[in-house]
C-alpha positions in Angstrom: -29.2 -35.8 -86.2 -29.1 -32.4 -88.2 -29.6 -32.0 -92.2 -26.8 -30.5 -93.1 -27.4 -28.2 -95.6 -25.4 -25.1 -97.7 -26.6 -21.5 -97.6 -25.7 -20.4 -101.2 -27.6 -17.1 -101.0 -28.6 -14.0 -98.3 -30.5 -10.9 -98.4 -29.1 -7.9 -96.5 -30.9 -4.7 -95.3 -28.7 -2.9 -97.0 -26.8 -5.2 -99.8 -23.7 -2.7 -100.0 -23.4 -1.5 -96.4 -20.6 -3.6 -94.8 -22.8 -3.1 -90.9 -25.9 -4.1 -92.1 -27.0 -7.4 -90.7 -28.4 -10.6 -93.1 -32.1 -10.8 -92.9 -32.5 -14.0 -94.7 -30.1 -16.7 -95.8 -31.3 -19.2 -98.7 -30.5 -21.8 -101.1 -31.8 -24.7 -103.5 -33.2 -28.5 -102.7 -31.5 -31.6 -104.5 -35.1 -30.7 -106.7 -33.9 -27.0 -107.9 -36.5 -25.4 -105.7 -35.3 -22.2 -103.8 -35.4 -22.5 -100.0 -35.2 -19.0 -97.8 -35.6 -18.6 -93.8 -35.3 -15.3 -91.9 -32.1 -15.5 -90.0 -34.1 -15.7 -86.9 -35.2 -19.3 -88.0 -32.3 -20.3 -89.1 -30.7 -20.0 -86.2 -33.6 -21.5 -84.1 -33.2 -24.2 -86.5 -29.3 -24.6 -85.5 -30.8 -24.6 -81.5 -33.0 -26.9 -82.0 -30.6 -29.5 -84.0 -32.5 -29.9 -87.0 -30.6 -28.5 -89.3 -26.7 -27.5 -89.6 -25.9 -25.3 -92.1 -22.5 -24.8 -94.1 -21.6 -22.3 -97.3 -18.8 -21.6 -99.3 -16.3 -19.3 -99.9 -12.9 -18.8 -101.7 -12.1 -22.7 -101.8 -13.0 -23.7 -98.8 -16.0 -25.2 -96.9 -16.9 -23.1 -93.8 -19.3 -24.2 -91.2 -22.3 -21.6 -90.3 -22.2 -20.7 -86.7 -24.4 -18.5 -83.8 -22.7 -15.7 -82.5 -24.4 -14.8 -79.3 -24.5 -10.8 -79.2 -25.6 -8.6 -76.1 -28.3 -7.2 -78.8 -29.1 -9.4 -81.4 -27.3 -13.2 -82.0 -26.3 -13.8 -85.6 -24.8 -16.0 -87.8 -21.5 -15.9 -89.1 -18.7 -18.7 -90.4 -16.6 -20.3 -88.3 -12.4 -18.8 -88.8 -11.7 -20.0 -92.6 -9.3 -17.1 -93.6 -11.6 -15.8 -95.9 -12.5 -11.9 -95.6 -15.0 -11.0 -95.8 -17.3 -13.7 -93.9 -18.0 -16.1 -96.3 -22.0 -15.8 -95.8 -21.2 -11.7 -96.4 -19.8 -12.7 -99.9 -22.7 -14.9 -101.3 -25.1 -13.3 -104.1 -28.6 -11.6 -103.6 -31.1 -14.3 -102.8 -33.7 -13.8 -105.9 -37.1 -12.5 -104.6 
């Protein structure tokens, strides 16, 4: 069975270009250690079933999903009515 687990933060190619795509997505252990994979893993990860990852946004609890793209697959939220994407609005993950 998959850890679920929330991505709280993401780093962008671009941070304020709307069409740049997330590198990275991140966020803390129950210990307060920081946690980061390249989206690539991440979504691997997902594949693979050992994780399943979730984040929030406006209020609500959206589940982090694979879109499979002709170029490159990515993750996105599944439809929560919150614009933009909910893993679009987190913060800068810290360095």
């Amino acid at each position: 069975m998959a850890i679920r687990v929330e991505i709280q933060c993401i780093t962008k190619s671009d941070r304020y270009n709307p069409h740049e795509r997330i590198t990275h997505v991140g966020g803390k252990n129950s210990d307060g250690t920081r946690w980061k994979l390249m989206e690539d893993q991440a979504i691997r990860s997902i594949r693979s079933g050992e994780y399943d990852f979730w984040t929030r946004g406006g209020g609500k609890i959206a589940d982090v999903i694979i879109v499979k793209h002709h170029i490159k697959d990515y993750l996105k939220t599944t439809n929560d009515n919150v614009q933009p994407d909910n893993l679009l609005s987190l913060p800068q993950c810290p360095l």
